[in-house]
N, C-alpha and C positions, 0 to 999 in steps of 0.2 A: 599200172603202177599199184590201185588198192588191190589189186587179185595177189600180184607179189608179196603183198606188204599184209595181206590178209594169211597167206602161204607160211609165210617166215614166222609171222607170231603162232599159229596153230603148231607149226613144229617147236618153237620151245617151248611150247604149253606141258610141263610133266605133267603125268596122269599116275593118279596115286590109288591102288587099291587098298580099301580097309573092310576091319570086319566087327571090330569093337570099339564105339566111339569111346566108351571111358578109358581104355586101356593100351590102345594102342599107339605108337610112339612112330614120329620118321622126320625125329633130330637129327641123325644117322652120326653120331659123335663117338659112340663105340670106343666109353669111355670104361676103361677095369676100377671100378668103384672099391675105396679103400672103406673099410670099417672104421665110425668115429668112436673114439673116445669117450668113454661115462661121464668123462669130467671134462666133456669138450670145450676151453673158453669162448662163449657167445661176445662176452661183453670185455671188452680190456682197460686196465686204468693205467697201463704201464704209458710214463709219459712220453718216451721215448716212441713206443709204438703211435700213438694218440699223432704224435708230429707229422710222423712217414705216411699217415694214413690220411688224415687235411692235404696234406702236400698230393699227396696222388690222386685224392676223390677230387677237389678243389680245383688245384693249380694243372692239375695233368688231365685229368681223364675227362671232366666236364667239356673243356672249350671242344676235344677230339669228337664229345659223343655230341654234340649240335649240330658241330660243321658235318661228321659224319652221317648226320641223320638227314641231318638238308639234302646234300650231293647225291644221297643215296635211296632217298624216298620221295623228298620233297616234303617231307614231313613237316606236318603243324595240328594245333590242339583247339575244340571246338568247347566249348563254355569253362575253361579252367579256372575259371573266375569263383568256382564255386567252392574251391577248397583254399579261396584264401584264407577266409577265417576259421578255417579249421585247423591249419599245421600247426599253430600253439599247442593246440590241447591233444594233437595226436589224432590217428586214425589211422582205418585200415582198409587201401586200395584194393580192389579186384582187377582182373582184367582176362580177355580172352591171350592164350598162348599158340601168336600163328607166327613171331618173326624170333631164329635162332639166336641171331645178335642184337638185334632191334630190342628183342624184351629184357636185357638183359639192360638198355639204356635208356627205355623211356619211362622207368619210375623216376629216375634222377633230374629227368627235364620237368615233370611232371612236381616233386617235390620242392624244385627248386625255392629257396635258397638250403630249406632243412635236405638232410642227407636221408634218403630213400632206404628201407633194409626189407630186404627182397628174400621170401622162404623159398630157399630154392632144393633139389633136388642133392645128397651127398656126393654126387656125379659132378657137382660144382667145384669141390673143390676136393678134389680126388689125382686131378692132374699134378705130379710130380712139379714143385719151383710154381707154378701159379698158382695153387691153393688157396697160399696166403695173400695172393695181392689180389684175388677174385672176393677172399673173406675183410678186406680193408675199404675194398670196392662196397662192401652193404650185403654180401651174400650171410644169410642165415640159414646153413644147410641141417634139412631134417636127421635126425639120429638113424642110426643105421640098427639101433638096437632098443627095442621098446623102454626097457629101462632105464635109456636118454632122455625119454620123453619129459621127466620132469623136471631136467637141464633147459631143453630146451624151450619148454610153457614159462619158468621163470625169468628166462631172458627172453620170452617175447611180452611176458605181462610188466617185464622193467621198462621194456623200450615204448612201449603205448605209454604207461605211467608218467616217464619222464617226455612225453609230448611228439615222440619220434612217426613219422608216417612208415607205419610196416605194407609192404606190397607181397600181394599171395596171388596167382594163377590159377584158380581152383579147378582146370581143364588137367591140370597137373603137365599129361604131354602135349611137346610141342608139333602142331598140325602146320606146316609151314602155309602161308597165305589162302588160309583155308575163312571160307566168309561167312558159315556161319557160327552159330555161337552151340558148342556141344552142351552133353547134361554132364550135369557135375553133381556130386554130393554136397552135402551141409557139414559135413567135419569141420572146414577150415574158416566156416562162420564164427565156431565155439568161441576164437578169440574175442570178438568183437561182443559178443553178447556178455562175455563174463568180466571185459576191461569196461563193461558200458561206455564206449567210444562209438562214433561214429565210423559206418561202412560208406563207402563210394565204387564207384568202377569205372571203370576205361575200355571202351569198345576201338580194338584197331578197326579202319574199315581200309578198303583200298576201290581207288581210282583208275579209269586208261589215263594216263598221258599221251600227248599228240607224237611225240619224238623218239619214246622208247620205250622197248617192250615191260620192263620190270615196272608196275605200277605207283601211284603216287601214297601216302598214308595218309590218313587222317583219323585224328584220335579223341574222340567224344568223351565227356568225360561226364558222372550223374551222381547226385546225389545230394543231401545226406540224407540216408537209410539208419534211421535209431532202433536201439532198440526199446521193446515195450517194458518199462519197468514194471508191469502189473503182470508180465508174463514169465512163465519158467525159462532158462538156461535153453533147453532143449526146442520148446516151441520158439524162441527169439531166432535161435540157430536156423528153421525153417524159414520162419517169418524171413529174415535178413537176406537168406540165399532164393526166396522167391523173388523179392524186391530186386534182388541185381540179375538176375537171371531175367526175367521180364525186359529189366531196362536196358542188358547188354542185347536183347534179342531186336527191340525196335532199332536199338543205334544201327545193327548191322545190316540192316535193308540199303543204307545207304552206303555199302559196296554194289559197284558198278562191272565188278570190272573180275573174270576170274583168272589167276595167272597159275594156278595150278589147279586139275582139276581132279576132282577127289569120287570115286565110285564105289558103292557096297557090293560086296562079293557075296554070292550067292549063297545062303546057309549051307555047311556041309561041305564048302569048295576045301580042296587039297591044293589050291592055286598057292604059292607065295609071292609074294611081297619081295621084287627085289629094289624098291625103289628106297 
């Protein structure tokens, strides 16, 4: 019976080749990304929209993404205690990016009761008809044209200002249940060092379960990483993305469990990737 039962999980074990950990992607969303707007609105005061948008983060999408997270992970959070007193004054979440739908719901459990606002990729909301109910949802999708950018730094230094928990992925792509923690650059520390707000991060890890093969989550959570007000913009930026980087790497020792497994291709290979 374990030789069967050892058999069946080795076969849905996908094996995933890569070759560049900063860069490579196997969302598999194969999403035609639209061009944003210079004047893209980040932040809306229309009260109209403000209403639809409670109504769906709140009364709709919350209780779906719990129960969903339960059924489908077994999901729960290991010292979250630590950002209670922080969501007043604001802050800003890291986290490794290994689950397609999962990450897209665990700032919002994570932030609870304040509303989560998630940098996510223009592929966010690009999709024709849900665009806008992914951008109601907390998505802050990056500019698609440099010249955005200072669209978009102003509505993320409003929403830190006014006390909001902004969540960033600095892995950028999503490596699905992949357990360790990749390298990432310090670009997307910059917020945090020039809002002098507190950083944190969240380590997904994953579990076997006895019953089924798709493993269980559990989400660490560390911090607060300040920054040094005796230091420059730029040294803070390092300072910040060592500290998390550090802390997301011990969390992730404690994955147990690999339910995809991830191989480096040999420099030079002509192999693709069709996974």
């Amino acid at each position: 019976m374990d030789k069967r039962k050892k058999m069946k999980e080795k076969k849905m074990k996908r094996e995933i080749h890569f070759s560049d950990e900063l860069n490579d992607d196997f969302a598999g969303m194969n999403i035609k990304r639209k061009n944003l707007p210079l004047s893209y609105k980040y932040i809306h005061t229309n009260p109209f929209w403000r209403f639809c948008e409670f109504v769906l983060y709140y009364i709709l999408a919350l209780p779906l993404v719990f129960i969903s997270q339960k059924l489908a992970y077994n999901f729960r959070f290991v010292n979250k205690k630590v950002l209670d007193c922080y969501k007043k004054e604001g802050c800003f979440i890291y986290g490794n990016h290994t689950l397609t739908c999962g990450d897209a719901f665990t700032p919002s459990l994570l932030s609870f009761p304040k509303k989560a606002f998630i940098v996510t990729s223009p592929d966010a909301v690009s999709v024709p008809l849900t665009g806008t109910l992914v951008e109601m949802l907390g998505a802050m999708p990056l500019p698609t044209q440099f010249a955005g950018m200072r669209n978009f730094r102003e509505a993320v230094d409003t929403r830190a200002k006014n006390g909001k928990c902004i969540v960033i992925y600095p892995e950028a792509h999503i490596w699905p249940y992949y357990t360790k923690i990749r390298p990432f650059k310090d670009v997307s520390f910059k917020y945090a060092a020039e809002t002098n707000k507190p950083a944190f991060c969240f380590t997904t890890t994953y579990q076997k379960r006895r019953h089924c093969a798709k493993p269980k989550v559990t989400v660490y959570i560390d911090g607060p990483f300040y920054p040094d007000e005796n230091l420059p913009i730029k040294e803070n930026q390092k300072m910040l993305r060592n500290s998390v980087y550090e802390a997301m790497c011990k969390r992730s020792k404690n994955s147990d469990y690999e339910y995809y497994s991830y191989t480096r291709l040999p420099e030079n290979t002509e192999e693709n990737n069709n996974e």
